[in-house]
ChimeraX commands (.cxc) that place a marker at each C-alpha (Angstrom):
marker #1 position -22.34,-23.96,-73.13 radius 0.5
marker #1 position -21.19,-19.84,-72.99 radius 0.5
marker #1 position -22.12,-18.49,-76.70 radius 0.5
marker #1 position -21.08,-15.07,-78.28 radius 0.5
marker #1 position -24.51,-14.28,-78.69 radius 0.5
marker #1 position -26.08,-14.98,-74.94 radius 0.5
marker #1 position -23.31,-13.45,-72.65 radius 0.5
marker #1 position -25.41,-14.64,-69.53 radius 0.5
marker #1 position -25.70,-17.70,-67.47 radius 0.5
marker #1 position -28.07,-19.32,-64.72 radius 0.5
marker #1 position -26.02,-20.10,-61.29 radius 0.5
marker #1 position -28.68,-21.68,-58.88 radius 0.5
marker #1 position -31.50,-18.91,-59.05 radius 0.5
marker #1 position -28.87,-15.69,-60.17 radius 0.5
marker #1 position -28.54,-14.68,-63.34 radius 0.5
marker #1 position -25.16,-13.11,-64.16 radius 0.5
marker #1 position -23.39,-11.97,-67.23 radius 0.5
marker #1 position -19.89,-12.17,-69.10 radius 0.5
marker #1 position -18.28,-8.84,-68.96 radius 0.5
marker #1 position -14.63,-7.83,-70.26 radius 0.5
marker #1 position -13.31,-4.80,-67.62 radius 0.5
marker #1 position -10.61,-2.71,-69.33 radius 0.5
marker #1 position -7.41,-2.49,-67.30 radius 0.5
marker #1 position -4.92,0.11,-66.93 radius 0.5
marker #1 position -2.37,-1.71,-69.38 radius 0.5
marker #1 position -5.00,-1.38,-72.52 radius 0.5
marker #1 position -6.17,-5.08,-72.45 radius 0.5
marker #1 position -9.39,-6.79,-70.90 radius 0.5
marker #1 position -10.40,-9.00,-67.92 radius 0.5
marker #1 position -13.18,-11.57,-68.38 radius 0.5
marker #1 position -15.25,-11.60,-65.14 radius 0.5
marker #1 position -18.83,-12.35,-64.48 radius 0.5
marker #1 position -20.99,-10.45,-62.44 radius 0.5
marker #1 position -25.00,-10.61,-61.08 radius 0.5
marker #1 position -27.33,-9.17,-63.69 radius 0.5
marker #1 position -31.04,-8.85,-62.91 radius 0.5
marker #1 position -33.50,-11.09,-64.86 radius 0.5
marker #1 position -36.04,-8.39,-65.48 radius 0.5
marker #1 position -32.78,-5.89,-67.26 radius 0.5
marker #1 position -32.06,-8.82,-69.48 radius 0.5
marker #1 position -35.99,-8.72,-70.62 radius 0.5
marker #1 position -35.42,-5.35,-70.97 radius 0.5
marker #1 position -32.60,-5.82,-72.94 radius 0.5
marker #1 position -33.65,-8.35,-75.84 radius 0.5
marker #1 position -37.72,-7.42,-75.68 radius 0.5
marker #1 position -38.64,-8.93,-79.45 radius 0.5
marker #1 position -37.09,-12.35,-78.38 radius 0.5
marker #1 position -39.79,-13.33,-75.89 radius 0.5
marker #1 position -37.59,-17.04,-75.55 radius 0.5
marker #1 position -34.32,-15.47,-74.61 radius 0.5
marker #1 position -34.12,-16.21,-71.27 radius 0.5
marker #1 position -35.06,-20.01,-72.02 radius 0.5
marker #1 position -31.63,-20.10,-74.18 radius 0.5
marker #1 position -29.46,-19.10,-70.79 radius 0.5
marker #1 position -27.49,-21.82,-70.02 radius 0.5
marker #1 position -27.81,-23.07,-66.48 radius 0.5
marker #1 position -25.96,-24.44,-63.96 radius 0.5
marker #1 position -26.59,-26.08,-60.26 radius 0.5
marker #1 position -23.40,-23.80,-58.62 radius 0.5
marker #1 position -19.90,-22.90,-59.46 radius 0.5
marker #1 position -16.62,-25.30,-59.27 radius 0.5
marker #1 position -12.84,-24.37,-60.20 radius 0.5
marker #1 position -10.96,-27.20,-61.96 radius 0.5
marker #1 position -8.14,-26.11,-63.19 radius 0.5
marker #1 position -6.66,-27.77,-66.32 radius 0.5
marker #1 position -4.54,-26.12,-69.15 radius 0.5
marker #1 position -4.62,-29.64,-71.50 radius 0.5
marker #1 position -8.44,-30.52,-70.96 radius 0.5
marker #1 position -10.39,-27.59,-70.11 radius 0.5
marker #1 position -14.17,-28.03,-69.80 radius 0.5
marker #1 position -16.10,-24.94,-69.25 radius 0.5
marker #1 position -19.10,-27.14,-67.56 radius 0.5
marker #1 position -18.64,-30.10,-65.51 radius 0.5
marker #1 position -21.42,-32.24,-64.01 radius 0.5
marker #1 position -23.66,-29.10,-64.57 radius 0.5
marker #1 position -21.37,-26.86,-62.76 radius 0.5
marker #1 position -19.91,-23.56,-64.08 radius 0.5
marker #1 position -16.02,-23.98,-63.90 radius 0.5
marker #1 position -14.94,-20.62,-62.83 radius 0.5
marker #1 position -11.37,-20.88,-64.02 radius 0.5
marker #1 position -9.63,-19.43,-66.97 radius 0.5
marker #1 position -7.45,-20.94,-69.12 radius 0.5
marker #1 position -4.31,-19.46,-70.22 radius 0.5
marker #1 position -4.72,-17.41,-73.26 radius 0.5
marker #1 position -1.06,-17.82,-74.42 radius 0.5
marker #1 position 0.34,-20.91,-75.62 radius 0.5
marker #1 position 3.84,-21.27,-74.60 radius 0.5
marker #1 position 6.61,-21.56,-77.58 radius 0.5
marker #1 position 8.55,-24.60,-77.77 radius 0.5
marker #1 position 12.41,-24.03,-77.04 radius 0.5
marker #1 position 14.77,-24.71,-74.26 radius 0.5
marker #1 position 14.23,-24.04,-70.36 radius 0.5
marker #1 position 17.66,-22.13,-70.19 radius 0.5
marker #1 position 16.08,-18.78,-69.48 radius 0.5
marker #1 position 13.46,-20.36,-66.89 radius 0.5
marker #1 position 16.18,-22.11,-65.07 radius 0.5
marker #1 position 18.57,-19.30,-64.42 radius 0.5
marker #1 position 15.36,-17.24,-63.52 radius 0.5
marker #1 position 14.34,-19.96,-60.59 radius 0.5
marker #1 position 18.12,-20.48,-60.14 radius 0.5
marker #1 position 18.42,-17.02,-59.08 radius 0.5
marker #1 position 15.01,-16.95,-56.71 radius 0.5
marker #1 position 15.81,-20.14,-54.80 radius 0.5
marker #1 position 19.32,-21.11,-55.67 radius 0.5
marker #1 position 21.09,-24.37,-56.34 radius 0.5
marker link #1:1,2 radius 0.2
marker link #1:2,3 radius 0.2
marker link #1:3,4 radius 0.2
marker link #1:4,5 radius 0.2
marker link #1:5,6 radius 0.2
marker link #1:6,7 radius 0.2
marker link #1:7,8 radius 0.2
marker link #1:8,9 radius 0.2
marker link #1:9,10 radius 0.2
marker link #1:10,11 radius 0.2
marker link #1:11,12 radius 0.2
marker link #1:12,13 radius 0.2
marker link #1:13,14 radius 0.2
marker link #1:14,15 radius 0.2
marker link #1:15,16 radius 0.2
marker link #1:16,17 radius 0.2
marker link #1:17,18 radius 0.2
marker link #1:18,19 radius 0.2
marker link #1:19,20 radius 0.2
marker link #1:20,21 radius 0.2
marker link #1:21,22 radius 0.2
marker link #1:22,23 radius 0.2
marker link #1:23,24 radius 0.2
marker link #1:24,25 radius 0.2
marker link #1:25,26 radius 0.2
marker link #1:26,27 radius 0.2
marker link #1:27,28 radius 0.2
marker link #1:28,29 radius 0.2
marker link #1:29,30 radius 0.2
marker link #1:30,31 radius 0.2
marker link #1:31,32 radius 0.2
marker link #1:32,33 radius 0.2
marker link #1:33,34 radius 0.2
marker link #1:34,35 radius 0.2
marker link #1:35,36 radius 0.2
marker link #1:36,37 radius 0.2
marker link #1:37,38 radius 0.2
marker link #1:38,39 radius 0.2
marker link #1:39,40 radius 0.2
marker link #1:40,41 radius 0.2
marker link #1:41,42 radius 0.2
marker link #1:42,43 radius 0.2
marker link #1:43,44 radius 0.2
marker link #1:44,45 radius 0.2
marker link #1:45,46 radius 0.2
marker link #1:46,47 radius 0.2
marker link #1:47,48 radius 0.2
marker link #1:48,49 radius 0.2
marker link #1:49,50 radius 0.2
marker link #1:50,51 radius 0.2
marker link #1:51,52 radius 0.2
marker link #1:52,53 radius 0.2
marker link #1:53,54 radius 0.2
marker link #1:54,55 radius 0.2
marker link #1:55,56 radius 0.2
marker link #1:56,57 radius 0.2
marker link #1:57,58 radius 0.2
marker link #1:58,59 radius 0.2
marker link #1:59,60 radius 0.2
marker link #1:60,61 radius 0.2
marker link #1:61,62 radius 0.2
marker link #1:62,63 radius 0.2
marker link #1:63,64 radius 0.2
marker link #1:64,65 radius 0.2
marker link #1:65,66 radius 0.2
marker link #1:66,67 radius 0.2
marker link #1:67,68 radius 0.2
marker link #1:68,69 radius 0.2
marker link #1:69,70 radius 0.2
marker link #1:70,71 radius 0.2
marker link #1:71,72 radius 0.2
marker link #1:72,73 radius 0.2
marker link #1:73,74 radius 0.2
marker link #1:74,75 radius 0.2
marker link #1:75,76 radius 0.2
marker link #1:76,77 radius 0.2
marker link #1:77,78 radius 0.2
marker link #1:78,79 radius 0.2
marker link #1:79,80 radius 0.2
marker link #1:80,81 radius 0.2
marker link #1:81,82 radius 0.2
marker link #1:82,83 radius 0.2
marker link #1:83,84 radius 0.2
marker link #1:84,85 radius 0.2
marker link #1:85,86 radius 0.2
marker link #1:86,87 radius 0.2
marker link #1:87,88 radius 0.2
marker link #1:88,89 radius 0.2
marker link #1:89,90 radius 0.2
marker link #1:90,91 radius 0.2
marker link #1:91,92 radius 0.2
marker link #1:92,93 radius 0.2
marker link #1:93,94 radius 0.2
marker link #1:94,95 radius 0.2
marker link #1:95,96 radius 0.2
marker link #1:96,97 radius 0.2
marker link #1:97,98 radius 0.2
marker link #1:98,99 radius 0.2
marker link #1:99,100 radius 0.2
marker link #1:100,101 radius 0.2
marker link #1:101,102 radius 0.2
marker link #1:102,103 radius 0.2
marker link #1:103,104 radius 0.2
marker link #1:104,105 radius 0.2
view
């Protein structure tokens, strides 16, 4: 399981790490991208077990649930996000005008 404190995981044989991009609104993208085993030695050099704590996976899967979201499955990464919103309860009024207008009656 993905911690705060160990942004990378193991895919196969790859190493890559949790990065938030900045975007042109002001808010962040999570992505992950390839990081190099030897830069994350480099990076944490007085905890000579860090790369043992990487959690690691045998490849990468997208399931895509908003009520049951597991971020591994089977020993897969699941590369999907969840929403980070929760929708409001209230009526559909808005919604259904909205669609009403796209694709009509």
């Amino acid at each position: 399981m993905i911690s705060e404190d160990i942004p990378y995981i193991r895919v196969q044989t790859t190493y890559f790490k949790h990065v938030y991009f900045p975007t042109i609104s002001g808010q962040t993208n999570k992505s992950i991208v390839p990081w190099n085993k030897e830069t994350i030695r480099e990076d944490h050099p007085k905890d000579k077990g860090y790369l043992a704590k990487i959690p690691k996976y045998d490849g990468f899967t997208c399931i895509p649930s908003h009520t049951a979201f597991k971020q591994e499955i089977n020993g897969f990464y699941n590369t999907y996000c969840p929403l980070s919103y929760k929708p409001l309860e209230g009526g559909l009024e808005s919604t259904m005008k909205f669609l009403s207008h796209i694709f009509g009656d």
